[in-house]
C-alpha positions in Angstrom: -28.6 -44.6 -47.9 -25.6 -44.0 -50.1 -27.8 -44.6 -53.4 -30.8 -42.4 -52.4 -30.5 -38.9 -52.6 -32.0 -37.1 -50.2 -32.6 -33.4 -51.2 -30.6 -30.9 -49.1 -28.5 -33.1 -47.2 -25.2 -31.6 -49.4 -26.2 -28.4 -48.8 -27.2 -28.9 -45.0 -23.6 -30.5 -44.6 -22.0 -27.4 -46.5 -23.9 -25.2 -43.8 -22.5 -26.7 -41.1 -19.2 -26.7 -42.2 -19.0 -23.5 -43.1 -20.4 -22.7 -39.8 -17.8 -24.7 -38.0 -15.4 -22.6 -39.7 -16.7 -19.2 -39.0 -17.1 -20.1 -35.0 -13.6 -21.5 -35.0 -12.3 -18.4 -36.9 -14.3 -16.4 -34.1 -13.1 -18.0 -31.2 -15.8 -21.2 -30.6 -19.5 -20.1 -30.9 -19.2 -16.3 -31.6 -17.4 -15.7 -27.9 -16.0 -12.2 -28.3 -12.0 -12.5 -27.9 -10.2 -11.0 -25.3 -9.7 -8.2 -26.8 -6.2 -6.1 -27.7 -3.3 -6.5 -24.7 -2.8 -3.5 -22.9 1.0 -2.3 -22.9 2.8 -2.8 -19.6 2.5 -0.2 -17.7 6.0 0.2 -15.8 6.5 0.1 -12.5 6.5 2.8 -10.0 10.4 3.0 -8.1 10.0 2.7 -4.7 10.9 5.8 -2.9 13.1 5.3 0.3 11.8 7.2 3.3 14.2 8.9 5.7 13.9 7.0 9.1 14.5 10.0 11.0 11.8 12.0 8.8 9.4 9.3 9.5 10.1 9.2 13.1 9.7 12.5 13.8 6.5 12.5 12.3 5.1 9.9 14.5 6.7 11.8 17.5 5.6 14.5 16.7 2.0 13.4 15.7 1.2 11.1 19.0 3.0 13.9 20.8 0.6 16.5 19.6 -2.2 13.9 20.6 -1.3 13.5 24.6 -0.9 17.3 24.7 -4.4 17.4 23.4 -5.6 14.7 25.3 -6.5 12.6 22.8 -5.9 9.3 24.4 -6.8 6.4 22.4 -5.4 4.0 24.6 -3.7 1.7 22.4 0.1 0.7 23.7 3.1 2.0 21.7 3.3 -1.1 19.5 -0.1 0.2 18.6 0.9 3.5 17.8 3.6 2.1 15.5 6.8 3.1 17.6 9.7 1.5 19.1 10.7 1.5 22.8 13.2 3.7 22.1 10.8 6.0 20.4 7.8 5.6 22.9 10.8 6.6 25.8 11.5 10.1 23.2 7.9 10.5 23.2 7.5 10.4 26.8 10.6 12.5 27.5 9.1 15.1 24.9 5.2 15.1 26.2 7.0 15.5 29.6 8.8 18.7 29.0 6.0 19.6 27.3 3.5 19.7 29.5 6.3 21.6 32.1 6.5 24.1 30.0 2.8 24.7 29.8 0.4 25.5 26.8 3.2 28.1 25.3 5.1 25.9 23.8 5.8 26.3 20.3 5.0 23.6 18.0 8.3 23.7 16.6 10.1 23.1 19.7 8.3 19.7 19.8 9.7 19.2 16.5 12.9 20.3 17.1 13.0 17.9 20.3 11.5 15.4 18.2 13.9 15.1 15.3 16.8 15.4 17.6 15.8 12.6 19.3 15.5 10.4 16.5 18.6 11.4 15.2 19.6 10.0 18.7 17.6 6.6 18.3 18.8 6.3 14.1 22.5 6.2 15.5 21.8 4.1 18.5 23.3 0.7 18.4 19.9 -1.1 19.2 19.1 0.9 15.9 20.6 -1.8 13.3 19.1 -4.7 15.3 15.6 -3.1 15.5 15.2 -2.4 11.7 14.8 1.4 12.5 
């Protein structure tokens, strides 16, 4: 074969070449590229929530849902409290319900966030993670 020429074999071989080139240049076989990096978006800093804040909201919430009698049965693991808190949470439904319906809501609050200052200062406190 290397004596016979055979008409557009150069320019077949130029064609593929050249074609070899462009997909390489492309990113193999015309595959659209990833596409421009986004920047880095930085991270959020983690807020630190005040233990007693967050304890008196769940005291207060699960309170307000015994007074209404909105049982849902679940334990007070369920509910997201310690022993220390579920024994506040009795304590506070307790009086509570003494009282009678004329209790203000923030007297539940009040009784709430003193008892958690109560349980944040405990000693069991540092063990529990609370």
């Amino acid at each position: 074969m290397h004596g016979v020429r055979m008409p557009g074999v150069r320019t077949g071989r130029r064609l593929l070449v050249g074609l070899l080139v462009a997909a390489a240049a492309t990113g193999c076989a015309g595959a659209p590229g990833p596409g421009p990096t986004p920047a880095p978006t930085p991270k959020p800093t983690p807020t630190r929530v005040d233990p007693v804040a967050a304890c008196t909201n769940q005291l207060v919430y699960w309170a307000g849902a015994q007074l209404r009698g909105e049982d849902d049965g679940g334990d007070y693991q369920h509910h997201g409290l310690s022993s220390e808190q579920n024994d506040a949470l009795r304590q506070i439904v307790e009086q509570a319900q003494a009282r009678g319906p004329a209790l203000p809501p923030d007297e539940v609050a009040r009784q709430a966030r003193s008892a958690c200052e109560r349980i944040a200062t405990s000693p069991s406190a540092s063990t529990s993670g609370f």
